[in-house]
C-alpha positions in Angstrom: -4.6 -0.7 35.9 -8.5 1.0 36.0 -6.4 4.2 35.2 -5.6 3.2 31.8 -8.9 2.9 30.4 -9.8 6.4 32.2 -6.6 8.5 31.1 -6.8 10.3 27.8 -4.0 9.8 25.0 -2.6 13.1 25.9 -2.0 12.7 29.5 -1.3 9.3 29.3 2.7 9.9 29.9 2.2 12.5 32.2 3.6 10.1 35.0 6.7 9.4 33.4 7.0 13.4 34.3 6.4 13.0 37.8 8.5 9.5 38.0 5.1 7.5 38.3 5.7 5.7 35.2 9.5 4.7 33.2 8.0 3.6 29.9 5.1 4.2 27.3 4.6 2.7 23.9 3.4 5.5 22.1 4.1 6.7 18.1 6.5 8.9 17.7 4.1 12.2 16.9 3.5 11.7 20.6 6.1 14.1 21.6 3.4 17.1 20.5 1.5 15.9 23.8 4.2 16.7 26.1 4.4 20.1 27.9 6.4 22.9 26.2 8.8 22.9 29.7 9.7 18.9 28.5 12.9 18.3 27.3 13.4 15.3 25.2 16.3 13.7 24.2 19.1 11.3 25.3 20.2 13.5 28.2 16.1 15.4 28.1 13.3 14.8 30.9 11.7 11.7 27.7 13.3 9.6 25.2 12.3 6.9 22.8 14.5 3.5 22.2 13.6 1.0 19.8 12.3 -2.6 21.3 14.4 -5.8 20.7 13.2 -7.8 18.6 10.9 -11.0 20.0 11.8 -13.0 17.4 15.9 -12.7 16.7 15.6 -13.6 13.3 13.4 -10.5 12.9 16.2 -7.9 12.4 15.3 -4.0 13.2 11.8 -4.6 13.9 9.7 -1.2 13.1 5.9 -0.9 13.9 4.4 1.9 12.5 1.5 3.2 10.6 1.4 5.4 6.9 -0.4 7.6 4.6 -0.9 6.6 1.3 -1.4 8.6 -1.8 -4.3 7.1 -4.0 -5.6 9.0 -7.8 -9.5 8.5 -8.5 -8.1 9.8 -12.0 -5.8 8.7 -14.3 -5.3 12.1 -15.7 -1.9 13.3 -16.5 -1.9 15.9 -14.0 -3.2 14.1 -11.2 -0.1 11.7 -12.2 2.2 14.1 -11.8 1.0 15.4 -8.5 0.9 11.6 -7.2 4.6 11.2 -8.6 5.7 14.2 -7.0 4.3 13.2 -3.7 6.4 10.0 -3.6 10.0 12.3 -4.1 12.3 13.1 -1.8 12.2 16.9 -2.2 8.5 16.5 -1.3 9.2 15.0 2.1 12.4 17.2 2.3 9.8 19.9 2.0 7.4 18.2 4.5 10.2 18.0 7.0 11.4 21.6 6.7 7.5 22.5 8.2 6.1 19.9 10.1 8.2 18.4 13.2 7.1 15.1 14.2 6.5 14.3 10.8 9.1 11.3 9.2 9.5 9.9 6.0 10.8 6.3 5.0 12.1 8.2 1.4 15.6 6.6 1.1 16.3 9.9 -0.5 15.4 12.4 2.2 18.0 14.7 3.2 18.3 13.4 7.2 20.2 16.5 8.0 16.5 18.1 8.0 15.4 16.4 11.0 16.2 18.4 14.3 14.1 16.5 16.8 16.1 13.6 18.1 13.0 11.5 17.7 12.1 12.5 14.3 15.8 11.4 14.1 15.6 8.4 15.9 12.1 7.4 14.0 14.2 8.1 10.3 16.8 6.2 11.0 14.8 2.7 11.7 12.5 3.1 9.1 15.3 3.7 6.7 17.8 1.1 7.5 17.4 -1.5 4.9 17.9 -4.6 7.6 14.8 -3.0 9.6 11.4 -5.4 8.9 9.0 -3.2 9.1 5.0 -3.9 10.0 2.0 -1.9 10.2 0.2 -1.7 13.8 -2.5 -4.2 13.8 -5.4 -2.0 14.5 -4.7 0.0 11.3 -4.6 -3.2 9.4 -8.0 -4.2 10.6 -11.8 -2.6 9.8 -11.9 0.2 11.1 -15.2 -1.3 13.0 -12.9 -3.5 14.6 -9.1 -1.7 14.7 -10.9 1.4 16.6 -14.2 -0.2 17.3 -14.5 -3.6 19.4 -10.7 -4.0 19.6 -10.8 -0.7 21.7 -13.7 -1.3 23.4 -12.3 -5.2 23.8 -9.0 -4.0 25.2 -10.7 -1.2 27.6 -13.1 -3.7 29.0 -9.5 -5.8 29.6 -8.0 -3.1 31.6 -11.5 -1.2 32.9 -13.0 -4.6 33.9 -10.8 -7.6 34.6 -12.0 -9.1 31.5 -10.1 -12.1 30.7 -7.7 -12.2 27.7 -9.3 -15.1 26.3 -12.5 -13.6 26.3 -11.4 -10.1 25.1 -9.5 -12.1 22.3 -12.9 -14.3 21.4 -14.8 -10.8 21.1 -12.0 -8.9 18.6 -12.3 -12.1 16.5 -16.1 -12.3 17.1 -16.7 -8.9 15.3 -14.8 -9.6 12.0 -16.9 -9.4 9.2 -18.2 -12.8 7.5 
């Protein structure tokens, strides 16, 4: 498990290449990391699936994370850029250039997404019976959600820390 701690994001699903590894929870923009050669889809060398829900009163469960659009002006231009941002022919447009990038947009044209994960990622984040919940670490301070919880969860792996006392340091570091 030492390996964890010492493998970079990008090569971290490497071994699912080489048949070291069968699964890795990763975001879905994590297909850029794969070699060109990779082929990914249903029948490719990597795919994605969705995970069952834990909970089975927790339909479509969807973890994920967002950008937000935020005006330091109430100006009527800045307005209508911030409206325009939240269409659907913006993230049609969005889609048309950036692979890997998906939009919740009930209004997005899905034939624009020719990745089968971008497809795959669309299609749970806009089906209406999916709950969907932002990854803990980006809900947290960013001192904690990429600082001790990192270093909390490393130490776990790296060291043999126990969970208990990994757990007792993440919630040690909140502020008061």
């Amino acid at each position: 498990m030492k390996s964890i701690a010492t493998t970079t994001f990008q090569d971290a699903g490497t071994p699912i290449l080489t048949g070291k590894c069968w699964m890795l929870q990763q975001a879905s923009f994590y297909e850029a990391q794969w070699p060109k050669t990779t082929k990914v889809g249903p029948d490719g060398d990597v795919f994605a699936f969705q995970l069952p829900a834990v909970n089975p009163a927790t339909a479509n469960p969807v973890e994920g994370g967002g950008e937000f659009v935020t005006a330091f002006s109430n100006r009527p231009e800045v307005q209508a850029v911030q409206d325009y941002l939240s269409t659907a022919d913006w993230a049609d447009s969005r889609i048309k250039v950036a692979p890997g990038w998906v939009s919740a947009n009930q209004g997005v044209d899905k034939s624009l997404y020719t990745d089968p994960i971008d497809q795959l990622s669309a299609n749970a984040l806009t089906n209406p019976a999916s709950t969907f919940r932002f990854d803990a670490s980006d809900m947290m301070p960013a001192a904690i959600g990429s600082g001790q919880e990192w270093k909390s969860l490393t130490a776990w792996f790296a060291e043999g820390q126990s969970i208990q006392k990994v757990a007792a340091d993440i919630d040690g570091a909140w502020p008061q």
